[in-house]
N, C-alpha and C positions, 0 to 999 in steps of 0.2 A: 395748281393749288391742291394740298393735301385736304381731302374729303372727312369728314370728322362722326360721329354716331348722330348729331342734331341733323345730320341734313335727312336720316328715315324720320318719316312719316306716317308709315302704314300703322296699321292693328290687326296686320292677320294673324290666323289663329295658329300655332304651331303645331304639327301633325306629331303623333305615334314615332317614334323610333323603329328603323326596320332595322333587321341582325345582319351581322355582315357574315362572311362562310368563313374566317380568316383562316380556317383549314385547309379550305380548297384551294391549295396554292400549287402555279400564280395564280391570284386573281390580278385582272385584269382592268387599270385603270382609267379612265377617259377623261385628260384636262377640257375644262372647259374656261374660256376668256376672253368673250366678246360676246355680245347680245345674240344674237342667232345663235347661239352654242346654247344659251339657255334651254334652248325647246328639247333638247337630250335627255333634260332630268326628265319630263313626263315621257318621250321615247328615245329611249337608249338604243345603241346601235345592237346589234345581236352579238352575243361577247362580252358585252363590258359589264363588269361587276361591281364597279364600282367610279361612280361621278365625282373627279374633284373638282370639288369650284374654288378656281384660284381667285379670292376674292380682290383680292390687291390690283390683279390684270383687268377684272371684271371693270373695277370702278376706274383707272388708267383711260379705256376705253371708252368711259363716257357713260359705263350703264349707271342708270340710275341705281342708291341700295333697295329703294323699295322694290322693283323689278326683279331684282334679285331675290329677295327676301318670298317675294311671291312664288315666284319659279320654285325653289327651295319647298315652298309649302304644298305645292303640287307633285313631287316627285314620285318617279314611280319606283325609281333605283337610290337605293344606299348611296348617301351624298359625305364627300369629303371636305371638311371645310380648312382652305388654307387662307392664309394672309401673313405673307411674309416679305421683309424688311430689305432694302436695296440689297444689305451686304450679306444676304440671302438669296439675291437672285430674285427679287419682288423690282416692286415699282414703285415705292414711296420713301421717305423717310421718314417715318411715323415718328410719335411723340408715345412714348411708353403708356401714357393716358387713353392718348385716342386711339392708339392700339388694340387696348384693354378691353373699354368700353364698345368697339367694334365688336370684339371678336363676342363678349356678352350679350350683344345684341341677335345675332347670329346661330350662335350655338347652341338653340331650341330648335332652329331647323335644320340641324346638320346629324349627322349620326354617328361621324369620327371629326375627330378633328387633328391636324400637323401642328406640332410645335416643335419650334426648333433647342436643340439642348440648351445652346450656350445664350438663349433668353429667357428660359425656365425660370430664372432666380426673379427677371423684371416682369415675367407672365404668373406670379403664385396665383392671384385671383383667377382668372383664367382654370389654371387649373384645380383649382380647386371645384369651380363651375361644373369642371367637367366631371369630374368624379361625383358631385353631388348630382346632376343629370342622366350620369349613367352610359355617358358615351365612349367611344369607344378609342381609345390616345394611339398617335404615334408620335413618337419622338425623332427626331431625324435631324442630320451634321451634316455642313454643304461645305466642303470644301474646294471653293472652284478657282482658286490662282494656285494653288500649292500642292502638291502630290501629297500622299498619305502614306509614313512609311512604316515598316512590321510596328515601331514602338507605340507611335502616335493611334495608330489601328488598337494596338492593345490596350492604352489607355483609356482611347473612345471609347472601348465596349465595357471596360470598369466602368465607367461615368451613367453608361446606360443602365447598365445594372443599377443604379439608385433610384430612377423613378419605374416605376410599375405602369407600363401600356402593353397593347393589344400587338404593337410591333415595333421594331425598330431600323430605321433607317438610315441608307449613309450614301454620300456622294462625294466622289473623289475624281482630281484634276488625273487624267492620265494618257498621255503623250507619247509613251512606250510601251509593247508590251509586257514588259516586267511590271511596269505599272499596274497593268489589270490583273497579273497574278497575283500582287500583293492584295488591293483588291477582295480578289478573291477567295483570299485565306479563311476570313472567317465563315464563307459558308463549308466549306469543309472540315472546318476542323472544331466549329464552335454550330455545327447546325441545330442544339437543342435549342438556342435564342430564334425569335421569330425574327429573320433578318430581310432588309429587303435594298439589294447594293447595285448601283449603277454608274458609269462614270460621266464626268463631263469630258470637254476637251477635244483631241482628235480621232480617238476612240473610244466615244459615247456610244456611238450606235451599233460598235463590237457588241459592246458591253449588253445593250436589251437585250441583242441576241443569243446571247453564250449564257448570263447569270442567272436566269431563271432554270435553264435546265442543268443549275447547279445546286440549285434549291432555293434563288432570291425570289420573295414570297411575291411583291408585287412587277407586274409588267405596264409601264405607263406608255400610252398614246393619248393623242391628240384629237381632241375631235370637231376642233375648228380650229384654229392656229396653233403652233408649238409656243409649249409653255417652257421649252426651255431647248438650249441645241444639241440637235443632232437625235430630238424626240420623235419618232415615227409619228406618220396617219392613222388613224383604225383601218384603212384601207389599205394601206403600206402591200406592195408584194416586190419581194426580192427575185430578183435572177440570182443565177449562181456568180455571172460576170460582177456584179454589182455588191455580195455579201465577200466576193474576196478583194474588193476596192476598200470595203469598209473594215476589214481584219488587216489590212496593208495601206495607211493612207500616205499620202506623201510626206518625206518627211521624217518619218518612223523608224 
C-alpha cells in the first residue's frame, strides 16, 4: 500500500539549513534506505559529504515517516532528500498529490533536494517550495532501459539549462564501452555546467570509477543497502583483478 503525508504525525521542530561545499567536487554521497541507515545522519561515516535519504526506499521498508522525519531533524551532515517514482528507479507509484504533499512535508528537513526533469512540470509546487526555503535543487534524468545518444545528451542538457539548481545530473543505460564515452562527453566538453553522470547497466560501476576524475561532481555509495545497481559500499576496496572485471564485463 502506497504510504500517503496523513500517516506523519510527529511536530518536530525543523533544524537550520547547513551549506553543502558543491565546490569541493566530488563530494561524496551516502544512500541511506532502511531503518538502521538512519543512525548516519547523526554519525556519518568519515568521507561522506553528503546523506541522501532515499525517501521512497526508506518507507518501502517499513520505516515509519515520522522516524524518518526525526532522524532528519537530528542530522549532523547535509541531507539529500529524494523520493522518486517506479519509472525512476523508486518504489512506489505515487499519485502526483501524494507525491507533492510528501515531499512538502519533508523539505524543512532536508538541505537539497532531487528532482527529476521530466516531473518538474507535475512537481511546480514543490519547487517552488524549494526556492522559497532556500535549498539547494538538483535536477537529474534516469535513463535506465535506453542508451543516451550524442543528440539526446545535447537536448538533455538544453532542458537543463531552464531551471536553475545547484547541479545537475544524469544517468544512462550503458552496455558498451562507447556507451560511456558518449556519456562522458559532457564533462569534457560542457564542464562549466555543474554535472554529476553515472551509468546504469553492465557498466555502472566502471562509471563511479572513471567520471569523477573527469570532473562528475558527485560520487554516490551506499551506506546500508545499494540504492541502485552496481552502487558501491562506503567501504568498497577494489583490487586491481576486480576494477579490470569491472571495465571488461562479460558480454561487452
Amino acid at each position: 500500500m502506497t504510504p500517503t503525508a496523513s500517516d506523519i504525525s510527529t511536530n518536530v521542530r525543523a533544524p537550520a539549513k547547513k551549506t553543502i561545499p558543491w565546490k569541493n567536487s566530488p563530494l561524496t554521497v551516502g544512500t541511506i534506505s532502511t531503518a538502521p541507515g538512519l543512525a548516519h545522519l547523526t554519525q556519518a561515516p568519515e568521507g561522506i559529504d553528503l546523506v541522501e535519504v532515499r525517501l521512497d526506499l526508506l518507507l518501502s521498508n517499513g520505516v515509519s515517516p515520522d522516524k524518518i522525519q526525526e532522524a532528519m531533524a537530528e542530522r549532523s551532515v547535509p541531507a539529500l532528500l529524494t523520493l522518486r517514482t517506479r519509472e525512476e528507479g523508486g518504489a512506489f507509484n505515487w499519485r502526483s498529490r501524494q507525491r507533492v504533499l510528501f515531499f512538502l512535508k519533508f523539505i524543512p528537513f532536508a538541505d537539497a533536494v532531487d528532482l527529476e526533469l521530466t516531473n518538474i512540470p507535475r512537481l511546480a509546487r514543490v519547487l517552488r517550495t524549494v526556492r522559497q526555503t532556500n535549498r539547494d535543487l538538483i535536477v537529474s534524468s534516469h535513463s535506465l532501459k535506453r542508451k543516451l545518444t550524442p543528440l539526446r545528451l545535447r537536448r538533455l542538457l538544453a532542458q537543463f539549462r531552464k531551471t536553475r539548481a545547484s547541479l545537475y545530473k544524469i544517468v544512462g543505460l550503458a552496455r558498451r564501452r562507447r556507451d560511456l564515452r558518449v556519456l562522458a562527453e559532457p564533462l569534457i566538453h560542457q564542464s562549466h555546467m555543474r554535472l554529476a553522470i553515472m551509468a546504469s547497466g553492465p557498466l555502472a560501476t566502471a562509471s563511479r570509477l572513471s567520471f569523477p576524475a573527469l570532473g562528475s561532481r558527485l560520487l554516490y555509495v551506499h551506506l546500508d543497502e545499494p540504492a541502485a545497481p552496481g552502487q558501491p559500499g562506503h567501504k568498497t576496496a577494489f583490487t586491481f583483478p576486480e576494477m579490470k572485471s569491472s571495465f571488461s564485463p562479460k558480454g561487452v
